[in-house]
N, C-alpha and C positions, 0 to 999 in steps of 0.2 A: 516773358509777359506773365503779370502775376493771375492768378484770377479773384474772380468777385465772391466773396461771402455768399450767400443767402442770408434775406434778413430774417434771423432770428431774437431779435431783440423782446418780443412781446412772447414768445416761446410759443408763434404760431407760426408756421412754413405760409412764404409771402405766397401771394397771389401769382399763376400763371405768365397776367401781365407783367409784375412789377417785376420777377425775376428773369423775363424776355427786356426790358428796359435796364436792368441791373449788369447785364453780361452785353448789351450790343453798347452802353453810353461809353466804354474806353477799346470797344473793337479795334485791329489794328487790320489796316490793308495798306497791300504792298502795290503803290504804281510806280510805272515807268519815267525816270526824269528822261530826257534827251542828252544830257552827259553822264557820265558813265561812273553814278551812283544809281543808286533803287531808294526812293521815299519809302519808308514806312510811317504812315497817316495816320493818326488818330481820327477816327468820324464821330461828328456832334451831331445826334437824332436832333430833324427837326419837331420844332413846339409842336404838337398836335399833327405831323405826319408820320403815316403809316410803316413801321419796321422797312430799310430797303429804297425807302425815298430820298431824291435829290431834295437836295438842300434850294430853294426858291436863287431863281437868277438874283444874283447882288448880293444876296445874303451874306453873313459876314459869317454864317455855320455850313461847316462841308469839311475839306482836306486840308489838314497845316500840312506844307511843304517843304521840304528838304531849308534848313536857313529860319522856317519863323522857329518860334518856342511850339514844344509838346512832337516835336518832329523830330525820328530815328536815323540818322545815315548808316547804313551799313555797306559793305565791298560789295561790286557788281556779281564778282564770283566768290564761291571759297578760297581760301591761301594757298588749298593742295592741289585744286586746278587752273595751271597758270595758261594764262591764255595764248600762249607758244608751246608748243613740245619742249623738253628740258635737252641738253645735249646730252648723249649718252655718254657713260664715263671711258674712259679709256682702258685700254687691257695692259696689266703691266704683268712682262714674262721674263724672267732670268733662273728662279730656281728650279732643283731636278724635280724636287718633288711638290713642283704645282702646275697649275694648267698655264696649258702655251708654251711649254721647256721645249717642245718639240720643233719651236720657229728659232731656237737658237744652234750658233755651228757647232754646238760641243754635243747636240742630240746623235746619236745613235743609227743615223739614214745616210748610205753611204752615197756618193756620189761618182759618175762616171765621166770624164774629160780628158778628153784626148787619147781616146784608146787604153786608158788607167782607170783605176776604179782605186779611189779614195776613201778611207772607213769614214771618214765624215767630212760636214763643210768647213771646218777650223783646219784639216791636214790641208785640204786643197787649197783655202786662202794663207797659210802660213808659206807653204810650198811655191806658192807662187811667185812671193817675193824674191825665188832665187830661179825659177822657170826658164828667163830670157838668158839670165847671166852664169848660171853656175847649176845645169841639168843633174847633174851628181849631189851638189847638197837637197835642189828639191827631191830628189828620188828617197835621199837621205830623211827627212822628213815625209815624207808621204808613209815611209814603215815603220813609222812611230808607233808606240803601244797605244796608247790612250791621246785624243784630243790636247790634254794640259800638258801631255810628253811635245808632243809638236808642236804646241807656244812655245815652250821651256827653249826645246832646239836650238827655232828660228830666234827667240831671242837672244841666245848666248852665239848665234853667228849672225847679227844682225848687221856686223862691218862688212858684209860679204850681198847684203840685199841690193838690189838696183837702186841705184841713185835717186830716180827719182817715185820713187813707189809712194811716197805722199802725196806725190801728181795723180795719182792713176789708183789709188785703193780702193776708194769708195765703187768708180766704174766697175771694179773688179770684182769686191761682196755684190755688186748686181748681177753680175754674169753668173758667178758662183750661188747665186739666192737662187736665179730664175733656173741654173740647172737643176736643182734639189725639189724646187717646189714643182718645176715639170716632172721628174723622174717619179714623184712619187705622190701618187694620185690622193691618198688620205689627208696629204698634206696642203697640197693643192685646192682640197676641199675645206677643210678646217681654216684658209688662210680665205676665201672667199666667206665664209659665214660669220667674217669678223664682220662685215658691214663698210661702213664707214668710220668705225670705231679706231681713235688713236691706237698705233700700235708700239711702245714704248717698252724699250729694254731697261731694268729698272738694277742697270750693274751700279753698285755703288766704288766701284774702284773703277771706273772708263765714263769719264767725261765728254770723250766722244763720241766712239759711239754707242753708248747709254746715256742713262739721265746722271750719274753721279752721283755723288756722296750729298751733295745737299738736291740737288735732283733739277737741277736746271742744265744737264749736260747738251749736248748736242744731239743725241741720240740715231746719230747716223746710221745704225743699225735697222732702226724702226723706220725710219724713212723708206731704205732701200726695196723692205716690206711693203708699206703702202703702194709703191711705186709698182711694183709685182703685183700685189693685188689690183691694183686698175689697170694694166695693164693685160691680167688673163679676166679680168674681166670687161674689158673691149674686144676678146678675144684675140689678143697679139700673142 
């Protein structure tokens, strides 16, 4: 809204009156439509009524409304307050050196099953593929150096896995998650304070269970997560 001069034309400052008639003749007030805009009105003083006064019943001077001429629409709210809450973004975790490495199986927290104790949650689910069928290879992989030692292994004797371990894998990262995130209470808390927040492994070489290289994988990893989290928090 612009404002009004003072008239200085005669190089004498206007009268009290004229410059209280000068600033209210394009006043703007803002009322309430019933749909979900806000009029912003121009008011026409009436002829001879006092600052502040209705404009006489019938009269054709008072509020132009939202649709005639000399009338503002603007949004009922601002753009940055949407009148839903926004969804919160999702958490994406796969590298060492950022937050949330520690909900993946190649972290650092060892796990204990079956009377074994595991350096991490990648030896026990690589190991397991050979558990049922061949107790000497998983043993053989459980004393692996390093997590990507115990891919590597189970990969290169992957003719030797149980037949049908693409039945039953995913079950299995669950048994495997929920032992790791019970054993170890930091972790268990950290995976509760995610919320309701997507929890999405952002590997780009595992379509399945991550998002992928272009990032629409399956993310079965992240799943089995969520599924842990509502679960210890219904307290099962």
């Amino acid at each position: 809204m612009q404002e009004h001069p003072v008239d200085t034309r005669q190089g004498q400052v206007a009268s009290d009156d004229v410059q209280i008639r000068n600033c209210t003749q394009q006043m703007p007030v803002v009322a309430f439509a019933q749909e979900h805009v806000l009029d912003v009105a121009l008011v026409e003083p009436v002829s001879g009524a006092p600052f502040g006064a209705s404009p006489a019943h019938g009269s054709s001077s008072g509020f132009a409304h939202a649709g005639q001429e000399g009338a503002y629409v603007i949004p009922e709210r601002p753009a940055h307050f949407p009148l839903y809450p926004q969804t919160e973004s999702p958490i994406y975790f796969y590298n060492r050196l950022e937050p949330y490495y520690e909900f993946t199986n190649f972290a650092l927290y060892s796990v204990k099953y079956s009377g074994k104790r595991y350096p991490t949650a990648e030896h026990l689910f690589q190991a397991h593929k050979f558990l049922e069928t061949n107790p000497r290879l998983a043993e053989h992989i459980r004393r692996q150096r390093t997590p990507r030692a115990a891919l590597q292994e189970a990969t290169r004797l992957r003719s030797a896995q149980r037949r049908d371990w693409f039945n039953v894998n995913v079950a299995i990262m669950d048994d495997i998650l929920q032992a790791k995130f019970r054993q170890h209470a930091t972790l268990r808390d950290m995976l509760l304070r995610t919320g309701n927040r997507e929890l999405i492994e952002k590997s780009p070489a595992d379509s399945f269970w991550g998002s992928g290289a272009d990032g629409r994988g399956r993310n079965e990893f992240g799943k089995c997560l969520m599924r842990l989290r509502d679960k210890l928090r219904a307290g099962g």
